[in-house]
C-alpha positions in Angstrom: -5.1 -1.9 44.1 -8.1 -4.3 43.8 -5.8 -7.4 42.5 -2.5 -7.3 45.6 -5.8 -6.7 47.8 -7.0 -9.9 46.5 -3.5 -12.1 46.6 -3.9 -10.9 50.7 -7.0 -11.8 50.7 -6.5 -15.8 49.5 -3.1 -15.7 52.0 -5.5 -14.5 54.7 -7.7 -17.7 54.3 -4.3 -20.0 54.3 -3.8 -18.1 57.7 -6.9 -19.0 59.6 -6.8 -22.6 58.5 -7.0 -23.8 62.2 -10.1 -21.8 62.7 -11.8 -24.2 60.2 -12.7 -27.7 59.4 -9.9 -29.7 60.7 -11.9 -33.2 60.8 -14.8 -35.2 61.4 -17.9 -34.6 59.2 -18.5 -30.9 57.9 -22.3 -30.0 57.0 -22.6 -28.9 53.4 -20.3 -31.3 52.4 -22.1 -31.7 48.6 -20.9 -28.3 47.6 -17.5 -30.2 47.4 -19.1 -32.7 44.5 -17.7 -31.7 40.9 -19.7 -29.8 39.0 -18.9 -30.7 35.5 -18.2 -33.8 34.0 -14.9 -32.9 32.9 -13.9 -32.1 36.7 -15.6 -35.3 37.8 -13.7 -37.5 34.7 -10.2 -35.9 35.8 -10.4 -37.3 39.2 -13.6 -35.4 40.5 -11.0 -32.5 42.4 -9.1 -29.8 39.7 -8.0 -26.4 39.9 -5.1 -25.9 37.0 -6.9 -27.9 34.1 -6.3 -26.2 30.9 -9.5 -25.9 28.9 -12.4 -23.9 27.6 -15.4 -24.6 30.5 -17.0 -21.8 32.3 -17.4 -24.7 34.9 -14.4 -24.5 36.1 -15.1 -21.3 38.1 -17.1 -24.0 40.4 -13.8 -25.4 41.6 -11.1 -22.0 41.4 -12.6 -18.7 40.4 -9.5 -17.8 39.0 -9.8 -20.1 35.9 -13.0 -17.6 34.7 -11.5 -16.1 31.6 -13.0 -13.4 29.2 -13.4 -16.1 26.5 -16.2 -17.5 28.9 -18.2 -14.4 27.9 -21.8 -15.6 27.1 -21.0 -19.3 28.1 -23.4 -21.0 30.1 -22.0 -24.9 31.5 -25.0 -26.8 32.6 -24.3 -30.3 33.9 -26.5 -33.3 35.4 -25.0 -36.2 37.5 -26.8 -39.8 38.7 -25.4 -40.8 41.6 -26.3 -43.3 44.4 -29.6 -44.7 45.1 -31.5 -42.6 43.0 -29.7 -39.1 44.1 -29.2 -36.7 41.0 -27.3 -33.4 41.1 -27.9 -30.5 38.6 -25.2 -27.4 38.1 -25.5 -24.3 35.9 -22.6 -21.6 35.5 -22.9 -18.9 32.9 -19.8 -16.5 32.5 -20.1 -12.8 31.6 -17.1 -10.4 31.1 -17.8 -6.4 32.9 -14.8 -4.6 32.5 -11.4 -6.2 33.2 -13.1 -8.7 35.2 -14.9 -12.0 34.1 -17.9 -12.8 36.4 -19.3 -16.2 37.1 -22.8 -17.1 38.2 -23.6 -20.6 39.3 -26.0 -22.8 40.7 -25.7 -26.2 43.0 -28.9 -28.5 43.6 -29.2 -31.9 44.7 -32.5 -33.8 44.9 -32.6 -36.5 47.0 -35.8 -37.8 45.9 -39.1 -38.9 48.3 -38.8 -39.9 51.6 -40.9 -41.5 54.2 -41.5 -39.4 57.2 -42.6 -41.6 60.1 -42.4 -40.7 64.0 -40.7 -42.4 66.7 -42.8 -45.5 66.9 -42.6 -45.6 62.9 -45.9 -44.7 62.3 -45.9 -42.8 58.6 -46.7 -39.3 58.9 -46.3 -38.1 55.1 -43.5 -38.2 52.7 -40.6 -35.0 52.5 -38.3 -34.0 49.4 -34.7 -33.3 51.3 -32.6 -31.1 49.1 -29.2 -28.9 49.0 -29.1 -25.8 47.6 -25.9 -23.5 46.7 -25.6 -20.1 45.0 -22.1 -18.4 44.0 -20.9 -15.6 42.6 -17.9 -15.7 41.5 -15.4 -13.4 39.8 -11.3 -13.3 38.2 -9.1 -10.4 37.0 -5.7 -10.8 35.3 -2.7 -9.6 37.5 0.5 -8.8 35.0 1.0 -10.8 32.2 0.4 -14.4 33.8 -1.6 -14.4 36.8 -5.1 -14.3 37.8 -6.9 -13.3 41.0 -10.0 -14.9 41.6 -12.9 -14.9 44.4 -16.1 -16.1 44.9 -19.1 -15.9 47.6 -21.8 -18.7 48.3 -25.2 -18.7 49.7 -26.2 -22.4 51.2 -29.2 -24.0 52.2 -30.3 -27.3 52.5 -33.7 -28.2 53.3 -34.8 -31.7 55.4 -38.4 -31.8 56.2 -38.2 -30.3 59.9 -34.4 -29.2 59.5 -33.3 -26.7 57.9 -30.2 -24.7 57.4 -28.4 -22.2 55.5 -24.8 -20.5 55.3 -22.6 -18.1 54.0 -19.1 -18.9 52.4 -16.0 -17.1 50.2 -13.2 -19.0 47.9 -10.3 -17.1 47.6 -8.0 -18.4 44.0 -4.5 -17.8 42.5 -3.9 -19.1 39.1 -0.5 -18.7 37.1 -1.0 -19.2 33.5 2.2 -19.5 31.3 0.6 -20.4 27.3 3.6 -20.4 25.4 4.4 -23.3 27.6 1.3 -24.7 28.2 2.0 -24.9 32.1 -1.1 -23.6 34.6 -0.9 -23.7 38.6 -3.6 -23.1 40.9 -4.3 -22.7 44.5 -7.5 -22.5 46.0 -8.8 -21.4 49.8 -12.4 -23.0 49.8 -15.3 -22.7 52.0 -14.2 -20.1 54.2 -17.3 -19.1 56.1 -20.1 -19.9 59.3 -23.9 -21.2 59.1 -26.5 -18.2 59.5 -28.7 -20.8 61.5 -28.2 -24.1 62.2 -30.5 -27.6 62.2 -33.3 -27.2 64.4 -31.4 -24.5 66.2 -28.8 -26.9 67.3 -25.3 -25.6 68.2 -23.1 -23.9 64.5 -21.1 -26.9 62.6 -18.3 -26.2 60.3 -18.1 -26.0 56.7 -16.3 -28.2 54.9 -13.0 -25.4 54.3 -10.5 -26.8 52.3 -7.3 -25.9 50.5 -6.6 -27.8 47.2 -3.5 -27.2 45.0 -3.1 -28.4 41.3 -0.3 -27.5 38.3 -1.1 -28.9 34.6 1.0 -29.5 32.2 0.2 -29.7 27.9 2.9 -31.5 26.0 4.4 -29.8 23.4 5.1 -32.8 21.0 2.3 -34.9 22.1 -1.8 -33.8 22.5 -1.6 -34.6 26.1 -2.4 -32.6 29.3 -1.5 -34.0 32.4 -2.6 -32.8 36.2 -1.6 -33.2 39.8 -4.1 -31.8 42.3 -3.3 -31.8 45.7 -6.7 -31.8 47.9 -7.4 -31.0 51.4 -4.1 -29.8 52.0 -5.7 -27.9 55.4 -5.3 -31.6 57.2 -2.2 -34.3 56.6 -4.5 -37.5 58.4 -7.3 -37.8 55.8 -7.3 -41.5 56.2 -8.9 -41.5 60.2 -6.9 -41.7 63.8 -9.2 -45.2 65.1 -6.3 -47.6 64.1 -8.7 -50.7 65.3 -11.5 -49.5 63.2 -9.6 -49.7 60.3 -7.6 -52.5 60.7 -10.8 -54.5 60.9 -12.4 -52.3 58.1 -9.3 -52.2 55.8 -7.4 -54.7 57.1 -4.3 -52.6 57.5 -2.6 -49.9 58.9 -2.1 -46.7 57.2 1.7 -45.4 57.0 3.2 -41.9 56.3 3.1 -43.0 53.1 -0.5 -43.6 52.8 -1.2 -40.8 54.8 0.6 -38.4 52.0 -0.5 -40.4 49.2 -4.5 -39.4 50.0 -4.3 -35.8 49.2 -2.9 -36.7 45.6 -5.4 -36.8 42.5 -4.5 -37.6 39.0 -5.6 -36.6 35.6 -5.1 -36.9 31.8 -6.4 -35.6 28.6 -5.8 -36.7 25.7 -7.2 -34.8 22.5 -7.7 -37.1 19.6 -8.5 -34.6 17.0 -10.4 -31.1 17.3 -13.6 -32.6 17.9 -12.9 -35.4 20.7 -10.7 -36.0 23.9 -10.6 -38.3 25.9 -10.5 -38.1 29.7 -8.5 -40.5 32.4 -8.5 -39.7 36.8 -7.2 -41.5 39.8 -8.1 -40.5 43.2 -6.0 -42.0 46.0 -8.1 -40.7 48.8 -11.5 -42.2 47.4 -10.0 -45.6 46.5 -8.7 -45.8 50.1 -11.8 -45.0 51.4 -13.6 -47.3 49.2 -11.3 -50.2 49.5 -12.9 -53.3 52.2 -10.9 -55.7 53.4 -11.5 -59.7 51.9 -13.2 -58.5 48.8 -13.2 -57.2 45.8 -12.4 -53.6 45.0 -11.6 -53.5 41.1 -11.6 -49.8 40.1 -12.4 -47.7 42.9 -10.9 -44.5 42.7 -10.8 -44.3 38.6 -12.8 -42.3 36.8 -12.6 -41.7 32.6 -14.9 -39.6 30.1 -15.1 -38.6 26.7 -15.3 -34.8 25.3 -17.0 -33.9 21.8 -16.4 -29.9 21.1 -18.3 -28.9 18.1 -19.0 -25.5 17.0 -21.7 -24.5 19.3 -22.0 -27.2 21.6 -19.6 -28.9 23.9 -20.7 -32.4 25.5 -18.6 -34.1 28.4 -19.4 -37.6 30.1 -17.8 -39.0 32.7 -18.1 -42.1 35.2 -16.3 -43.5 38.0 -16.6 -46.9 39.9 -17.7 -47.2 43.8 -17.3 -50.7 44.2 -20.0 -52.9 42.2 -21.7 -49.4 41.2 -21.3 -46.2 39.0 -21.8 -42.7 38.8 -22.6 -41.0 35.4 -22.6 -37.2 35.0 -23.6 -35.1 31.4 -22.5 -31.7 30.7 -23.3 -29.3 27.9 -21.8 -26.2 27.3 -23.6 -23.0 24.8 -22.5 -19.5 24.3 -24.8 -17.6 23.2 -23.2 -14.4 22.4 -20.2 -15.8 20.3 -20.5 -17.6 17.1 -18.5 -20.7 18.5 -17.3 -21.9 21.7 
């Protein structure tokens, strides 16, 4: 009973879509960042990639597969302005299920506190926390059921909040032909208290969508994740604004184009792949009008898999800078990964 319990569970979610972040600017918004480098190389948003990562439970907890027993995924990322994210997932198999534990923190360094006359009062550490717990069973011979639950907090000096959130997954999984879909229901949930007791927010609830595909004559993998699939206008309704900002207005065509993320693997021999992602949505967002935008919205990494150790890199352009993120992945209970 546990598993159709689940699969009404995940439609559930779909259901009470409206109920949930349909625009504007949802708190907790880093838990949406990718939490391993192959993730982030691949576009930064996955849920079908075809691969051996414990990690992967971050983005749809119904990719955690028994093989993940004893695997622990730890990854660090440099972003922005001295910004740095850390993630650690370890998998461990109980039963017929496969459980996934993972952690989310962001540091956003030292900051000036001053008051309202700018007088300096101290310095603060702001920070964003997430816990999950996540978990996937098989259903039949090619479907998985996954779920998971996340405790939030984020701490700014004076403001502080915390939450409560589920993911609800499907997965189908076909390996004699190398084709995996997912769907994932994301964020579904309500802050416990809110800023400096201000009025709730929303979380940032969204549904994403991906099928992967491994060539049978060739060692490629290809994706196609469809993001944020809870709202068609991703792009913003204040045509002026980005007219001036852009320097265009955004068609239907634009407008479907922003939920679509690409990715591709290519595996050069055992040892090494090689990882290739385009992301509509961030290169429109990224994109200013009279100057140059080069690469925004491509990300690539490399993969080296040896016996006991797996390392991914990735980067990514945001105009004139870059993001790098590092992941390393043990298991501790098998001989090899």
């Amino acid at each position: 009973m546990r598993a159709p319990l689940l699969f009404v569970f995940l439609w559930a979610g779909i259901g009470v879509a409206a109920a949930q972040t349909q625009g504007g600017n949802p708190v907790f918004s880093f838990i949406k960042n990718p939490a391993t480098a192959e993730v982030a190389a691949l576009g930064g948003s996955n849920v079908s990639h075809i691969g051996n990562n414990v990690a992967a439970g971050f983005s749809n907890p119904s990719l955690l597969r028994p093989v993940h027993h004893g695997q622990i995924a730890t990854s660090f990322s440099s972003l922005l302005a001295g910004i740095n994210q850390y993630t650690a997932m370890a998998g461990y198999q109980l039963g017929g299920q496969t459980l996934g534990l993972g952690v989310q923190y962001i540091n956003y360094g030292s900051i000036d506190q001053t008051d309202a006359a700018g007088n300096l009062l101290g310095m603060y550490r702001p920070s964003d926390l997430a816990v999950q717990i996540g978990t996937s069973k098989q259903y039949k011979e090619k479907w998985w059921l996954g779920g998971a639950v996340k405790f939030i907090h984020s701490n700014y000096g004076l403001y502080r909040s915390t939450a409560l959130a589920v993911d609800a997954s499907l997965t189908y999984f076909d390996e004699a032909s190398g084709l995996q879909a997912g769907v994932v229901v994301a964020n579904m949930g309500t802050q416990l208290n809110a800023y400096a007791g201000a009025v709730k927010e929303e979380l940032p609830f969204e549904i994403n969508a991906g099928v992967s595909k491994k060539l049978a004559d060739a060692p490629l993998q290809f994706s196609l994740t469809l993001q944020q699939l809870q709202r068609f206008n991703l792009l913003g309704s204040d045509s002026d604004f980005i007219l001036s900002e852009f320097g265009k207005k955004y068609s239907t065509f634009d407008k479907i184009m922003s939920h679509v993320v690409l990715g591709a693997q290519l595996t050069l021999n055992e040892n090494i792949n090689c990882n290739l992602g385009y992301n509509v949505l961030r290169r429109q967002s990224l994109n200013g009008f009279n100057i140059t935008n080069g690469l925004n919205g491509v990300t690539f990494g490399v993969g080296v898999m040896m016996q006991k150790l797996h390392i991914n890199y990735a980067t990514g352009f945001y105009q004139r800078n870059m993001f790098h993120q590092l992941s390393l992945n043990f298991n501790f209970v098998n001989k090899a990964l």
